[in-house]
N, C-alpha and C positions, 0 to 999 in steps of 0.2 A: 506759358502758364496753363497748364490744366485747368480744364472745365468742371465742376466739381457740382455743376447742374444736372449730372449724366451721370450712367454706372461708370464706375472706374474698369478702364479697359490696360490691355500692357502699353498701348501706343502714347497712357497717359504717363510713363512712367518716366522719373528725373532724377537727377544727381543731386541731391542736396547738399555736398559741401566740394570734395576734390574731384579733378578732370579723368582720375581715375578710380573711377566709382562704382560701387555697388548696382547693380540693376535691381529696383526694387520695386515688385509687381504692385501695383498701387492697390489691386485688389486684395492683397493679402491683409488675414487679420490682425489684429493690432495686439494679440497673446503670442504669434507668431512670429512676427519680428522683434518682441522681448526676448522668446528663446534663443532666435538666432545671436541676437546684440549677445548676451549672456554665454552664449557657446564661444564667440569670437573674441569677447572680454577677456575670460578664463583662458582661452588660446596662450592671450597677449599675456597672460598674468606668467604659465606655463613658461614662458620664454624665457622671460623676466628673471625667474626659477635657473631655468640652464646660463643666462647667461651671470648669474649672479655666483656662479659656480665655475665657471671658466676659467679664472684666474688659479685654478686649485693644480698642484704642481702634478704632471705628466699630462694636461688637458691638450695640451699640444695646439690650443689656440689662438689664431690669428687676426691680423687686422680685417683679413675677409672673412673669416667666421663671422667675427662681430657687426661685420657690414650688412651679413646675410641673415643674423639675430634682428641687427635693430630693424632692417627694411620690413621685415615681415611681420616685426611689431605695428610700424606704422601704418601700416594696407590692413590688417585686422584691427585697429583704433580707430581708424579712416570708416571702415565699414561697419563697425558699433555706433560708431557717431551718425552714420548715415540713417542707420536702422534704428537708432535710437529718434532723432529726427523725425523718419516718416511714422516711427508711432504715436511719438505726439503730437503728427499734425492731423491724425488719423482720430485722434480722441478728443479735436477740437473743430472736427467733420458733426456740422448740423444733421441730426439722426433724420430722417425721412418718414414721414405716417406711412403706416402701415397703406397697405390696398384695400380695397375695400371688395368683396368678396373671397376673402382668402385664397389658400393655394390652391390649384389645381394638379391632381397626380397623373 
């Protein structure tokens, strides 16, 4: 379990749901992994799209097409879900007072 007393480093970083997982930089910010979720979603939507179309006569379509549609479906849901996940556990990360002295350039 990550320590979340500390800046988040990559060594923090974990697979929140499957064994074949997204690697997600704990550091990243949490506008950032909505884009990604959102790129990956629309991916999966995309397919969805081709394979909803497959059955259309000359598509020349097979049981491994559709094997190679849905797999890819699920590894981009897999990793929406992941990144969906660490954003919100990201938005439920206790914010830290500021320092005192401000920044140094």
């Amino acid at each position: 379990m990550p320590n979340l007393n500390h800046t988040p480093r990559l060594e923090d970083a974990l697979c929140l749901t499957e064994a074949e997982c997204l690697l997600i930089d704990p550091r990243a910010k949490r506008e950032d992994l909505f884009d990604q979720c959102e790129t990956r979603l629309e991916a999966a939507s995309n397919l969805m799209m081709t394979l909803s179309s497959l059955d259309a006569p000359g598509t020349g379509a097979d049981a491994r097409d559709l094997a190679h549609v849905a797999m890819s479906c699920r590894l981009l849901l897999a990793d929406s879900l992941d990144l969906l996940l660490a954003a919100r556990r990201l938005s439920q990360r206790p914010v830290l007072p500021a320092r005192k002295g401000g920044e140094h350039g």
